[in-house]
C-alpha positions in Angstrom: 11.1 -8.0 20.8 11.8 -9.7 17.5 10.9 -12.9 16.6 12.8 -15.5 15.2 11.4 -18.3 13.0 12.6 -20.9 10.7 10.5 -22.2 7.8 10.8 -23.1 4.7 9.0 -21.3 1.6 8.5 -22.2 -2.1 10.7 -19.4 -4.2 8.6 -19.8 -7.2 5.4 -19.6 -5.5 5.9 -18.1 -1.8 4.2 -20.9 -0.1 5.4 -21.8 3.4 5.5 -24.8 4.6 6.9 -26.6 8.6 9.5 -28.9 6.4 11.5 -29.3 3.9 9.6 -30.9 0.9 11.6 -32.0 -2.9 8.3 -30.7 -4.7 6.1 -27.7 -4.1 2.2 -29.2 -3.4 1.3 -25.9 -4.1 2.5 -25.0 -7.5 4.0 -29.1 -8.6 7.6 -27.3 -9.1 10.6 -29.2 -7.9 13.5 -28.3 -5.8 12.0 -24.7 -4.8 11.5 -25.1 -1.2 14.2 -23.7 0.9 15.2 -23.1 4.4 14.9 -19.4 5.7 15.5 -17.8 8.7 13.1 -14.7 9.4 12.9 -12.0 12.3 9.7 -10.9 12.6 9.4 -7.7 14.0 6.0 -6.7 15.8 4.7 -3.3 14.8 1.5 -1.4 16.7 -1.4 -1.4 14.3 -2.9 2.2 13.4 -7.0 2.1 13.3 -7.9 4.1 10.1 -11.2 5.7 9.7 -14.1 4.7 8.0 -15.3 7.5 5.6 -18.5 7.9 3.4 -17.7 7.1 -0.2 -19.9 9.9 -1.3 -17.0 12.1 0.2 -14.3 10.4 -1.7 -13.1 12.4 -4.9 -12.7 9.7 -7.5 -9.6 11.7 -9.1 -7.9 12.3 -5.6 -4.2 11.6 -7.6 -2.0 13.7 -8.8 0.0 12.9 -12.3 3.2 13.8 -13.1 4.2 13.7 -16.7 7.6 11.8 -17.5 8.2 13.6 -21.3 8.5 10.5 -22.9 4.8 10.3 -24.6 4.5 6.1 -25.1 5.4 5.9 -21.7 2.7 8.0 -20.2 -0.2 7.0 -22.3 0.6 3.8 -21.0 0.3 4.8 -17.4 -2.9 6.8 -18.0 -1.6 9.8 -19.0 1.6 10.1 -16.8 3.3 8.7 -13.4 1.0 8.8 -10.7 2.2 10.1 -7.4 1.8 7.8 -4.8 1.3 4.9 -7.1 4.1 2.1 -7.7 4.8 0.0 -11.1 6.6 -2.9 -11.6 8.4 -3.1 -15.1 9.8 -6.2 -16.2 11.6 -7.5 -18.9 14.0 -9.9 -20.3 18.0 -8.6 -19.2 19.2 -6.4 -21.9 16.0 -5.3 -23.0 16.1 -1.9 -22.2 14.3 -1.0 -18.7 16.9 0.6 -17.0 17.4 2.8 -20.0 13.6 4.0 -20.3 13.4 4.6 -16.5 16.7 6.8 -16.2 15.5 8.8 -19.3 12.0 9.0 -17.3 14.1 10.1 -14.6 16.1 12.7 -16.6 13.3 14.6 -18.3 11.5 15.0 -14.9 15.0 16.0 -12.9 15.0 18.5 -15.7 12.1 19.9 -14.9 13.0 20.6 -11.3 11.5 17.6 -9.7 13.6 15.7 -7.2 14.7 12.1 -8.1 15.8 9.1 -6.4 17.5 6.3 -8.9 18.5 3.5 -6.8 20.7 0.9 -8.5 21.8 -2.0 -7.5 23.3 -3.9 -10.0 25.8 -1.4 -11.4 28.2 0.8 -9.4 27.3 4.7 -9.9 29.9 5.0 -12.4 28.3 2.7 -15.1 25.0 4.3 -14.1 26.1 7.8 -14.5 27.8 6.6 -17.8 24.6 5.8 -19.2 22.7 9.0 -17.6 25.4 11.3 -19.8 24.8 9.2 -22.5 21.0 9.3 -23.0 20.3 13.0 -21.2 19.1 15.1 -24.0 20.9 17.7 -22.2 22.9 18.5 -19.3 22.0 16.4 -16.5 20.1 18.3 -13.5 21.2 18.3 -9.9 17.8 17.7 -9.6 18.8 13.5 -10.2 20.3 11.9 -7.2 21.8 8.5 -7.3 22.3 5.8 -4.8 24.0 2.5 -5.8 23.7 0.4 -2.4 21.6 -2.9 -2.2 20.4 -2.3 1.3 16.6 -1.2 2.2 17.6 0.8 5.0 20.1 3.0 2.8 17.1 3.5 0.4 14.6 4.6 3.2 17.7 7.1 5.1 18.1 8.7 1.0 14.5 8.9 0.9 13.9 10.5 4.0 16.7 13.0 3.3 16.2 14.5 -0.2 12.3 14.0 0.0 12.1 12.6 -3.7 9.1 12.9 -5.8 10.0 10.2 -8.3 12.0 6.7 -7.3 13.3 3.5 -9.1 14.9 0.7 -7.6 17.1 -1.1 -10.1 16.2 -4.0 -9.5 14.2 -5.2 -6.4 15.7 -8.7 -6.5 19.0 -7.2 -5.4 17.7 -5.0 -2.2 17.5 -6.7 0.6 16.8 -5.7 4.1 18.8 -6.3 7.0 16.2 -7.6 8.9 15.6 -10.7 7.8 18.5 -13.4 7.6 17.2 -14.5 3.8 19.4 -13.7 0.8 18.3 -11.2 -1.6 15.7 -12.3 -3.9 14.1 -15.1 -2.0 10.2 -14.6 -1.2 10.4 -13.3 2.2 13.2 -10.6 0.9 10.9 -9.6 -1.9 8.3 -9.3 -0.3 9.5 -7.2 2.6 11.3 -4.7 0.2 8.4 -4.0 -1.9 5.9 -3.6 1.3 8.1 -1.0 2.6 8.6 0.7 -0.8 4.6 0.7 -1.4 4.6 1.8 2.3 7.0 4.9 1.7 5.5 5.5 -1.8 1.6 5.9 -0.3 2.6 7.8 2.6 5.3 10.5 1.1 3.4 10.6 -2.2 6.3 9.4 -4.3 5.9 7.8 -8.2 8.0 4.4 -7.5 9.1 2.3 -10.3 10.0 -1.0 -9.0 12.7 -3.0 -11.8 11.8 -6.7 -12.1 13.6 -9.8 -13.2 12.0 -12.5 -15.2 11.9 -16.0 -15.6 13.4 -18.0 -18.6 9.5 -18.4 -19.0 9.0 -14.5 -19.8 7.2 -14.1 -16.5 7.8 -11.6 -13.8 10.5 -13.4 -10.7 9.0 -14.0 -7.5 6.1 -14.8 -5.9 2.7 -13.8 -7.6 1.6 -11.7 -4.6 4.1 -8.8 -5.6 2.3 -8.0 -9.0 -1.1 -7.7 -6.9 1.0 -5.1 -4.3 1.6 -2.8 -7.1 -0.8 -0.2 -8.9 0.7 -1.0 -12.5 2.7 -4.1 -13.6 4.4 -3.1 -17.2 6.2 -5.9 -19.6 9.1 -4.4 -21.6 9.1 -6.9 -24.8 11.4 -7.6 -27.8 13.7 -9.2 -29.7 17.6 -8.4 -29.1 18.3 -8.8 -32.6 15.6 -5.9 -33.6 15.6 -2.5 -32.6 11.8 -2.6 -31.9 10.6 -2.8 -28.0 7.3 -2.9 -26.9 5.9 -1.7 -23.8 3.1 -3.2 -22.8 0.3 -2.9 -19.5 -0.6 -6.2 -18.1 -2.3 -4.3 -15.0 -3.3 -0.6 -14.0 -5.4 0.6 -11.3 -5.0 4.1 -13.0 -5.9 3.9 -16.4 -6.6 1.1 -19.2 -5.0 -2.2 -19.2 -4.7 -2.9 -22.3 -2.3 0.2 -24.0 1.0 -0.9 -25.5 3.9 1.3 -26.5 6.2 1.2 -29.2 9.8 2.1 -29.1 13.2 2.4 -31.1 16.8 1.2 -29.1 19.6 3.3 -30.4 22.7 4.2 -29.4 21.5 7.7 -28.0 18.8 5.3 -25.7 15.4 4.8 -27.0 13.5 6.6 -29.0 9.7 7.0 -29.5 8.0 5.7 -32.3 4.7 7.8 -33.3 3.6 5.9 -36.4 4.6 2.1 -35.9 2.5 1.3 -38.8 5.1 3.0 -41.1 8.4 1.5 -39.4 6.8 -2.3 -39.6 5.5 -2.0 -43.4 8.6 0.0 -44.2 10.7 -3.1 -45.9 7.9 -5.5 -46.2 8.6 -7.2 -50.1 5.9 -6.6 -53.5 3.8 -8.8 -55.3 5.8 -11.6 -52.3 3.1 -14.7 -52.1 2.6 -15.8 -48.0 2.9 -11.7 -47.1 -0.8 -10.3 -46.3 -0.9 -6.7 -43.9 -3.2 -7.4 -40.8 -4.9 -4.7 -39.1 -4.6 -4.9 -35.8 -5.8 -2.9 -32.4 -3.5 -2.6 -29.3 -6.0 -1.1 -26.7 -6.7 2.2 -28.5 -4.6 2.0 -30.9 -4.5 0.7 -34.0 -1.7 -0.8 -36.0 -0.5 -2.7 -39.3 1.5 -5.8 -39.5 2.7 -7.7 -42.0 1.8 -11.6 -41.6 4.5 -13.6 -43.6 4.1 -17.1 -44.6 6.4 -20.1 -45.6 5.0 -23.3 -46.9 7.7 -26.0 -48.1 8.1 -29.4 -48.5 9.1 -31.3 -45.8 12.7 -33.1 -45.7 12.0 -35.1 -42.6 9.2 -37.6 -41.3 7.6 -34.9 -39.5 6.7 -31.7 -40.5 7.1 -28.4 -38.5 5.1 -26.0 -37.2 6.7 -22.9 -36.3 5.3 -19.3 -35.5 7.0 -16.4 -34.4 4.8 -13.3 -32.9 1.7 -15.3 -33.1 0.6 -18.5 -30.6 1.6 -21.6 -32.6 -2.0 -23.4 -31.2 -3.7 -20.9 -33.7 -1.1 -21.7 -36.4 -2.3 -26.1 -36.1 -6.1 -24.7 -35.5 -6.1 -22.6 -38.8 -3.9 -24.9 -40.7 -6.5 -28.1 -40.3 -9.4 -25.6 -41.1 -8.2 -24.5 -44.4 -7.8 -28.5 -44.8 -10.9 -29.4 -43.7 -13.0 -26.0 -44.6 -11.1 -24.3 -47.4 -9.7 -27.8 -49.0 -5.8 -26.7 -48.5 -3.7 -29.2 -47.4 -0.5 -28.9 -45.7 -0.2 -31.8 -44.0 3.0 -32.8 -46.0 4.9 -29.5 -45.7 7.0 -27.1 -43.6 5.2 -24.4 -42.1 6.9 -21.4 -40.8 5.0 -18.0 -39.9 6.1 -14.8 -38.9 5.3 -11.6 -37.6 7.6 -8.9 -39.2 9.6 -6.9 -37.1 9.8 -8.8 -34.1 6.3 -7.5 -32.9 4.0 -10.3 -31.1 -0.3 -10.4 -31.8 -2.3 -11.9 -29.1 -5.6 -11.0 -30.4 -8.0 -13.2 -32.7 -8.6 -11.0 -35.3 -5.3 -11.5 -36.8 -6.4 -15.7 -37.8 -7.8 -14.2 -41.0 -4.7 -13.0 -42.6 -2.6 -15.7 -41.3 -5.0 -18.1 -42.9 -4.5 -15.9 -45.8 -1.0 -15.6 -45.7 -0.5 -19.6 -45.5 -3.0 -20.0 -48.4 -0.9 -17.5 -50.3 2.2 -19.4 -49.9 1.1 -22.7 -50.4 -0.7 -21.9 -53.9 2.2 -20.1 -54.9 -0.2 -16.6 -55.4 0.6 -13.1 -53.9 -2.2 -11.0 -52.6 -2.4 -7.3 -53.8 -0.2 -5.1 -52.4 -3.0 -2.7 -51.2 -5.1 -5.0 -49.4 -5.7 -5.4 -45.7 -7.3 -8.0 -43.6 -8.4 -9.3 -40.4 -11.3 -11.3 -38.3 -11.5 -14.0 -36.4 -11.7 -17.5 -37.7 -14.0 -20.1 -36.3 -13.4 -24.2 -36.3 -16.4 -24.3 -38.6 -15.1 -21.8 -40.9 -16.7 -18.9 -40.4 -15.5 -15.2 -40.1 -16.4 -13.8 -36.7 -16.2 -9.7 -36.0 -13.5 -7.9 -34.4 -13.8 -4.8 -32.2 -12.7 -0.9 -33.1 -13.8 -2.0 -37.3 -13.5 1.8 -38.0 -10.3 2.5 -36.1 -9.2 -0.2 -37.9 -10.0 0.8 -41.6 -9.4 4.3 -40.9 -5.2 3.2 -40.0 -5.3 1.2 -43.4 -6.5 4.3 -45.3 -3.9 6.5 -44.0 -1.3 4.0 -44.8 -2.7 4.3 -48.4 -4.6 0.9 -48.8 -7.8 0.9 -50.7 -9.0 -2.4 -50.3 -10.4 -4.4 -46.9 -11.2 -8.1 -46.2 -13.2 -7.8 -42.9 -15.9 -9.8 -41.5 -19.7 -9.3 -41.7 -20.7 -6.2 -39.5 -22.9 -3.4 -38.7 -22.6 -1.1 -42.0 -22.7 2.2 -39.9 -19.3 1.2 -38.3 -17.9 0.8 -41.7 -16.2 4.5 -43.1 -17.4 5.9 -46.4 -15.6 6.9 -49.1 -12.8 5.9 -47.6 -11.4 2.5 -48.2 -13.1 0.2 -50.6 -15.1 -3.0 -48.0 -15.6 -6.5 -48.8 -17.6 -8.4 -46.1 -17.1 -11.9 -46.0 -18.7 -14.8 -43.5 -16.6 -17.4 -44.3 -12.6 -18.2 -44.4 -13.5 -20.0 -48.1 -15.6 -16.4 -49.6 -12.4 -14.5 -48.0 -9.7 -16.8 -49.9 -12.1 -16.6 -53.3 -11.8 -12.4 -52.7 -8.0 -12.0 -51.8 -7.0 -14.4 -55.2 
C-alpha cells in the first residue's frame, strides 16, 4: 500500500528536512525549502548476480550514429544504446533543434523514434521537424506532446523506440507523487524511471534540461550523477556560433567540444572553426593577438582582442568576455609588477571573438600580449600565434598537445610561434618558425 508522507525538501539542493526552514543549512540558499506531499510506493527488490569481471566484455554497448558528426564525437563516437544524456542550455539556445535533427537523420535511417515534448503542442514541434528535415520526414519519427510519465512509459512500451528525448524533464511529471512538476522529488522520480526504461529496453535517451540564471544545470545535483553523459549547449544569442560541450561521459572523453552554426534551415556543422573565428578578425589592429588553443583533441584558433583606455570615472573596469575576469586582474598586475606595464589608471576590456569562451591556461600568454599591445599603442604581426601559461612570478609555464597546436597554426598559414620552453622533439620541423620563451617580459621583447 502506498505511503503518504509530508516533508519539506530544498529545490536547489534536494535536501529534506522534518520542517519548514527560511534558509537551506545544506547549501546557505534562502527561501528554497518547500512543503511536498509524496506517495511512496513499495516495490519488491530483484537480487542481481554477482559475475566475474574477467567475464565482462569491456565494449558490451552498442553505438548508434546520429549523422550529425560534432554531435557524435562528442558522445564517443555516436549515441549509446542504453545510455542517457542530459543536454542543457540557456532557453533559445538551440537544444531542441539539434536533438529533433538527431532524431530525423536516425528516423531516416529506419530506426524507431520517440520525441516527447512537453513544452510545445505537436503542431509547433512538427513545424520545426519540416523545417530542419533535410528531407521528407520518416514515419519512422513518432511524437508525443503530453507532460505525463505514464503517457511516456504506455508510448514507449507500444512503438518499442530505439532513440528517445523528453523536451524537457522539468515539465514531466508523474502522477504519483502530489509535487508540481519540476520540484526535486518530480525530477528525480522522472529521470529514475527514464534511466530505468532506457537500461532495460536498450533505448539512447536524451533528457532536455533547464538551467539556472547561474548557467548551471536546474535541479538537484544528484540528476547529473544518474545520467551516463551531461552535455552543455553554450552561446551567445546575438552570434550564430554554439558550442557543445561534454562536462561528463562514462562513454568516451570528457573533455570534447563541438562547434556549430544556427541558421534558419537549423544548425549547421562547422568542420574548420579555426577559419569561421579568424574570418573577420582586423590587420596590423594593436590589442588583437591569435591564441592557439586545444578543446580535448582538438585544436583551435582564437583571436584575443584587447582594449586599454583611459578611465572617465574614479574606478577603473575590468571586463572580459570568453575568458575568467580573475585571470584578466592576475595578468594585468603581473605585466605591472613583472613586465613594467601599468594599467592601473585605465579601462580594460577583453574579448574573445566570436562569442567562443577559453577555460584553459594556456590562453594567459596572448592575453597578456594582447593588453600589452593595446596599451603601448603596437600591433603584433599578423602571422603570429601564441600561447602558454603565465605564472605570478612571470614565467612562461608549458601547455599540453604543443604539436597539435602548431601544426593548426600552420594550416591556417601562420609562420611564426611564441610558445613556452619545451621538449624540442614535440616541436614540428620545417613547419612553422618557434620562438621559446621562459618569461612573459622575453615573450613581449619577441612579439614587438
Amino acid at each position: 500500500m502506498a505511503k503518504i508522507q509530508t516533508r519539506y525538501v530544498c529545490q536547489a539542493c534536494g535536501a529534506s528536512f522534518a520542517k519548514w526552514m527560511g534558509r537551506c543549512p545544506e547549501c546557505d540558499a534562502w527561501n528554497t525549502v518547500s512543503e511536498e506531499v509524496v506517495r511512496e510506493k513499495s516495490r519488491t527488490a530483484v537480487a542481481a548476480r554477482a559475475v566475474p569481471l574477467s567475464e565482462v566484455s569491456a565494449d558490451d554497448f552498442a553505438r548508434v550514429p546520429t549523422g550529425i558528426g560534432e554531435l557524435d564525437r562528442i558522445l564517443g563516437g555516436g549515441a549509446v544504446l542504453g545510455g542517457v544524456t542530459l543536454v542543457g542550455g540557456d532557453p533559445g539556445i538551440g537544444k531542441s533543434t539539434l536533438l529533433l535533427q538527431a532524431l530525423t537523420a536516425l528516423a531516416s535511417r529506419k530506426l524507431k523514434c520517440l520525441y516527447v515534448s512537453g513544452e510545445e503542442s505537436a503542431a509547433q514541434t512538427a513545424a520545426r521537424a519540416r523545417r530542419i528535415a533535410k528531407s521528407d520526414i520518416d514515419d519512422s519519427l513518432l511524437l508525443l506532446a503530453d507532460t505525463q510519465l505514464e503517457s511516456v512509459e504506455a508510448a514507449i512500451d507500444e512503438h518499442h523506440p530505439r532513440a528517445l528525448v523528453v523536451d524537457s524533464v522539468q515539465t514531466i511529471r508523474c502522477a504519483g507523487l502530489d509535487a508540481g512538476a519540476g520540484t526535486v522529488s518530480q525530477l528525480r522520480e522522472v529521470t529514475a524511471r527514464v534511466i530505468e526504461r532506457a537500461k532495460r529496453e536498450n533505448i539512447a535517451a536524451f533528457l532536455v534540461g533547464h538551467v539556472t540564471k547561474d548557467g548551471v544545470l536546474a535541479g538537484p545535483k544528484v540528476l547529473e550523477h544518474l545520467v551516463d553523459t551531461v552535455l552543455s549547449f553554450e552561446g551567445e544569442r546575438s552570434h550564430a556560433l554554439r558550442t557543445l560541450r561534454a562536462h561528463k561521459n562514462r562513454f568516451g572523453s570528457a573533455t570534447e567540444v563541438g562547434v556549430f552554426e544556427m541558421r534558419a534551415e537549423g544548425l549547421r556543422e562547422v568542420p574548420n572553426p579555426s577559419a569561421l573565428f579568424l574570418a573577420e578578425r582586423p590587420r596590423g589592429a594593436p590589442g588583437s593577438v591569435i591564441a592557439a588553443t586545444c578543446e580535448g583533441a582538438r585544436a583551435l584558433l582564437v583571436e584575443v582582442q584587447a582594449l586599454v583606455g583611459a578611465t572617465q570615472y574614479g574606478s577603473p573596469r575590468r571586463t572580459a568576455n570568453g575568458v575568467d575576469g580573475a585571470r584578466l586582474a592576475m595578468l594585468l598586475t603581473v605585466l605591472e609588477r613583472r613586465a613594467g606595464l601599468v594599467a592601473s589608471g585605465y579601462d580594460v576590456f577583453l574579448n574573445v571573438a566570436g562569442g567562443v569562451r577559453v577555460d584553459e591556461p594556456a590562453v594567459d600568454l596572448p592575453v597578456a600580449i594582447a593588453l600589452a599591445s593595446s596599451l603601448r599603442g603596437r600591433p603584433v604581426a599578423d602571422d603570429v600565434v601564441a600561447f602558454g601559461e603565465v605564472g605570478l612570478a612571470g614565467e612562461v609555464r608549458g601547455a599540453s598537445r604543443v604539436r597539435a597546436r602548431l601544426a593548426e597554426a600552420a594550416a591556417m598559414g601562420f609562420r611564426r610561434a611564441i610558445v613556452p620552453r619545451t621538449d624540442p622533439s614535440e616541436l614540428p620541423k620545417d613547419v612553422i618558425e618557434v620562438v621559446t620563451v621562459r618569461t612573459l617580459a622575453e615573450a613581449l621583447e619577441v612579439a614587438f
